[in-house]
C-alpha positions in Angstrom: 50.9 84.4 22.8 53.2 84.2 20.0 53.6 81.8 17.3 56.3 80.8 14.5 56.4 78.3 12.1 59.7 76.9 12.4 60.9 73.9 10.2 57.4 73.7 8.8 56.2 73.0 12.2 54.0 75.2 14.7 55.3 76.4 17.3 55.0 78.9 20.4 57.7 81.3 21.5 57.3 81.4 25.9 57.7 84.5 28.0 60.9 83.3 28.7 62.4 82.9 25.0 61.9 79.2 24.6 60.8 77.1 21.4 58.3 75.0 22.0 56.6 72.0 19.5 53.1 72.7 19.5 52.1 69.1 18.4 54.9 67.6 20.4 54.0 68.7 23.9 50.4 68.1 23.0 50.9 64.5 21.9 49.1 64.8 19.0 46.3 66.7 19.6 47.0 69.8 17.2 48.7 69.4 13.8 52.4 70.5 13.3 51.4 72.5 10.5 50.7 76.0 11.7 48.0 76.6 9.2 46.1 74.2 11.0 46.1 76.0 14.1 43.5 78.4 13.3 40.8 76.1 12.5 40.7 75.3 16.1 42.2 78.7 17.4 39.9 79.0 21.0 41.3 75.7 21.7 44.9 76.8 21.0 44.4 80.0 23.3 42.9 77.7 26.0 46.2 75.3 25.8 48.7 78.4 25.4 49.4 79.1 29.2 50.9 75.2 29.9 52.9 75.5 27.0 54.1 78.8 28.1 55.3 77.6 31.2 58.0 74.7 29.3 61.3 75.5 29.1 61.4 74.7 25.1 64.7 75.3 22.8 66.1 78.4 23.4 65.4 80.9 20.7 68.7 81.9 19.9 69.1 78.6 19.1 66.8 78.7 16.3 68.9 79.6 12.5 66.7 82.7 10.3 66.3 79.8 7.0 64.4 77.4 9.7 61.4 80.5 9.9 58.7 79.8 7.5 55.5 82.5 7.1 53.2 82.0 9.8 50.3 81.6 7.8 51.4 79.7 4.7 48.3 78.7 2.7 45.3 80.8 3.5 42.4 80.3 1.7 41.7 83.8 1.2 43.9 86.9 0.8 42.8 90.6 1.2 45.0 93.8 0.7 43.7 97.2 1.2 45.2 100.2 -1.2 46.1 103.5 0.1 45.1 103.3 3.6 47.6 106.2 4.9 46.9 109.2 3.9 50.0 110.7 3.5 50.5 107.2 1.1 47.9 108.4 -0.5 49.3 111.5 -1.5 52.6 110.3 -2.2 50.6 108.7 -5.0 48.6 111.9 -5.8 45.4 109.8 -5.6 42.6 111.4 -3.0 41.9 109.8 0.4 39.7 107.1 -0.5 36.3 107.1 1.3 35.6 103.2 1.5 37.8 100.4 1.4 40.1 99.8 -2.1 40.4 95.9 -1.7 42.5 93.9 -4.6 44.5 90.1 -3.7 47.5 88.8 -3.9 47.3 84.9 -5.0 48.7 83.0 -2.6 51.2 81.5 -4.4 53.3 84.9 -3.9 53.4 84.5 0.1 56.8 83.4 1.0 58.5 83.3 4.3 60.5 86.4 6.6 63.9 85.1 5.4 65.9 84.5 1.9 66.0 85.5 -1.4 63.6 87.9 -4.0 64.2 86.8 -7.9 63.2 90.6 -9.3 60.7 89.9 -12.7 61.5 92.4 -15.8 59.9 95.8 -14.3 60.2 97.8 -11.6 59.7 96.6 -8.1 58.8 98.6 -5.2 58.6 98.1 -1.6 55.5 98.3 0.6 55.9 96.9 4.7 52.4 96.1 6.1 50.7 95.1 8.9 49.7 91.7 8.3 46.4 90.3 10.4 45.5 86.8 10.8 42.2 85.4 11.0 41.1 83.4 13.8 37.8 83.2 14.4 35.8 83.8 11.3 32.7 85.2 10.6 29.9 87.1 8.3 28.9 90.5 9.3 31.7 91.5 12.6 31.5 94.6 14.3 33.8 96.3 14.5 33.9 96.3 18.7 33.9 92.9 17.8 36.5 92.7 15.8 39.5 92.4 17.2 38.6 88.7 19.4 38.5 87.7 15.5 42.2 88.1 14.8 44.6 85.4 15.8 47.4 87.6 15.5 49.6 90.3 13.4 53.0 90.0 12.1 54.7 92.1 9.0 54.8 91.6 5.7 56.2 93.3 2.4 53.4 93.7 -0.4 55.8 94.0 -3.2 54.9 95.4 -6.2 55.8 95.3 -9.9 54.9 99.0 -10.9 55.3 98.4 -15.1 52.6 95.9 -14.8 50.7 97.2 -12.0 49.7 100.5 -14.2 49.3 98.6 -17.7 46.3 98.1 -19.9 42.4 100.2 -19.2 42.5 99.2 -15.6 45.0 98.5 -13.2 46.6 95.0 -12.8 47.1 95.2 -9.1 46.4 91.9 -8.1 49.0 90.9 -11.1 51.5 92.9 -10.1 51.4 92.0 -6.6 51.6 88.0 -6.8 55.1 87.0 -8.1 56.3 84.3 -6.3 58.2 85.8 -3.6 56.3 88.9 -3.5 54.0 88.3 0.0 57.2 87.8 2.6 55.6 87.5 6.2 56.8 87.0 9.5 58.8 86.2 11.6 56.1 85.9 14.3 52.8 86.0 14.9 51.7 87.6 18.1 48.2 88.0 19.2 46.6 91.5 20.1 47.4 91.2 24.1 50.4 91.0 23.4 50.8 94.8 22.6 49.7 97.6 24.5 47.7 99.1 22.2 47.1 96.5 18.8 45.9 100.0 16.9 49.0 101.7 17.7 51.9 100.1 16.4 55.0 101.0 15.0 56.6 99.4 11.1 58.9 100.4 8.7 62.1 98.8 6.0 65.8 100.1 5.3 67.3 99.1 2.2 70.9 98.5 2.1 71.0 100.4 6.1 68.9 103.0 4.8 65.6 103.4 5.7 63.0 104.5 3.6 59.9 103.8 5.6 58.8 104.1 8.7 55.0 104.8 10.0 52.5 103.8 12.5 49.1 101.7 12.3 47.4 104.3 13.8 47.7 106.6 11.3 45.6 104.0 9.5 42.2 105.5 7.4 40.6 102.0 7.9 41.8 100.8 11.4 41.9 97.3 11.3 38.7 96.2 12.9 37.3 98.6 10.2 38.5 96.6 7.8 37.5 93.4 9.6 34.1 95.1 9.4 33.5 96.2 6.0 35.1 92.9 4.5 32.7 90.7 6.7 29.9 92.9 5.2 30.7 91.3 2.1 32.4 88.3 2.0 32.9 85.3 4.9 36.3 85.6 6.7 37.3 82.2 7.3 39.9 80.9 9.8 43.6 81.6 8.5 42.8 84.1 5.8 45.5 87.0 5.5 45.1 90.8 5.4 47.5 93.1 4.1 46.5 96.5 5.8 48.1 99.0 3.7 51.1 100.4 3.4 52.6 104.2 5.1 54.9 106.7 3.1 57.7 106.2 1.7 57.3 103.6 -1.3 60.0 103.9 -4.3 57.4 105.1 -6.5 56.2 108.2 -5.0 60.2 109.7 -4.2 61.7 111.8 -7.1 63.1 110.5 -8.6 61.9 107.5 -8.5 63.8 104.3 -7.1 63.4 100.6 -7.4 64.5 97.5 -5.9 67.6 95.9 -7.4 70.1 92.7 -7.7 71.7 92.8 -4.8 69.5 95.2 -2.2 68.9 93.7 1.2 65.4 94.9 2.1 65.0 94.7 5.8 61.3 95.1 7.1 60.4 95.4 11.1 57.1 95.9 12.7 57.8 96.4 16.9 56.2 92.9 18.7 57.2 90.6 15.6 61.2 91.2 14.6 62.4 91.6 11.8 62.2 90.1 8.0 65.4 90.2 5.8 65.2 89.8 2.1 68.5 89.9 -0.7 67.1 90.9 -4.1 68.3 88.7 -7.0 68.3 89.1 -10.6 65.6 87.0 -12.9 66.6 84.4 -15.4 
């Protein structure tokens, strides 16, 4: 199944390429907003193959603007530091032996389409594999975890290094949560859609030019790892967002270094999802 929140209304993409209105075809029974959906996620999957089978609007038909993120207002949102190895050394920081878990607030997630406004700073590029919650839970195995997931998409963790590496400790959660700054999207597909959901290939061009491009299974945490060791911890609740981690080939670890700037179109793809597409702008 895959999902899209179009217009600021939930809706499922069929096998065939149609848009279909969630809410609409269901008279009621599920809210439009696609947020909603994953409070009653097995009952979504059970009503997914009839609305499969409607013809819907055509995709095509569908302009980039009317894509929102697919998971808007999470109550919770997780991101996990250098979990690529080669990331990690890009960084010249060791291969970390348990998770490094910071937020972004979720006032920085924004939508797969539209503009950046660039704070004073420097601001770098990360593409991600982005999971969402389905079913939530304390203490998931990790066998387990993947029937917890409603589904992946791709996102952009972007970062404001100046601020990210100022004061005694770093400000990564600070850094990372300008508005604008947690992009995801355009879809969300769930695991069966993929042949293998460990095994899937990302990456972003900037201005044609691509500077990253990796695969999640070259992941040190796999993501029912991290499903795992966060449950351990801390309830995942329906809808929460997890930035996975991010492969080579940040701004920050190139020499020399490079930054996002007015007028860059970063373009971010993950195979399963399309495509995000974002024009930097310069701040007030």
């Amino acid at each position: 199944m895959r999902l899209a929140n179009i217009s600021g209304r939930l809706s499922l993409i069929t096998p065939a390429g149609g848009v279909v209105d969630v809410a609409q075809e269901t008279d009621g029974r599920f809210s439009p907003h696609i947020q909603d959906c994953y409070d009653r996620w097995d009952e979504l999957r059970e009503a997914a193959p009839a609305l499969e089978g409607l013809p819907g609007k055509p995709l095509a038909d569908v302009g980039l603007p009317e894509f929102g993120n697919p998971a808007p207002s999470p109550r919770q949102v997780f991101a996990i530091g250098l979990n690529y190895a080669d990331h990690a050394a890009e960084a010249s920081l060791a291969v970390p032996e348990d998770l490094t878990v910071f937020t972004k607030f979720p006032t920085a997630l924004a939508g797969p389409y539209g503009t950046v406004v660039l704070p004073p700073g420097t601001v770098d590029w990360e593409v991600e594999l982005v999971a969402v919650v389905g079913r939530g839970g304390r203490n998931i195995a990790a066998d387990q975890a993947w029937s917890h997931v409603a589904g992946v998409s791709v996102g952009q963790d972007l970062s404001e290094r100046t601020l990210q590496s100022a004061g005694p400790a770093p400000q990564y959660s600070l850094a990372k949560s300008f508005p604008g700054f947690g992009p995801v999207g355009p879809l969300l597909a769930t695991p069966d859609e993929f042949e293998d959901p460990d095994k899937i290939e990302l990456g972003c061009a900037i201005n044609g030019e691509q500077v990253q491009k990796g695969n999640t299974s070259d992941m040190v945490f796999p993501l029912p790892e991290i499903i795992a060791r966060l449950s351990s911890i801390t309830p995942l609740l329906p809808g929460d967002v997890i930035f996975t981690g991010t492969p080579p080939g940040v701004g920050v670890g190139r020499s020399p270094r490079r930054f996002l700037a007015p007028g860059d179109e970063l373009v971010t793809y993950m195979a399963g999802v399309g495509e995000m597409r974002h024009r930097m702008q310069a701040g007030g």
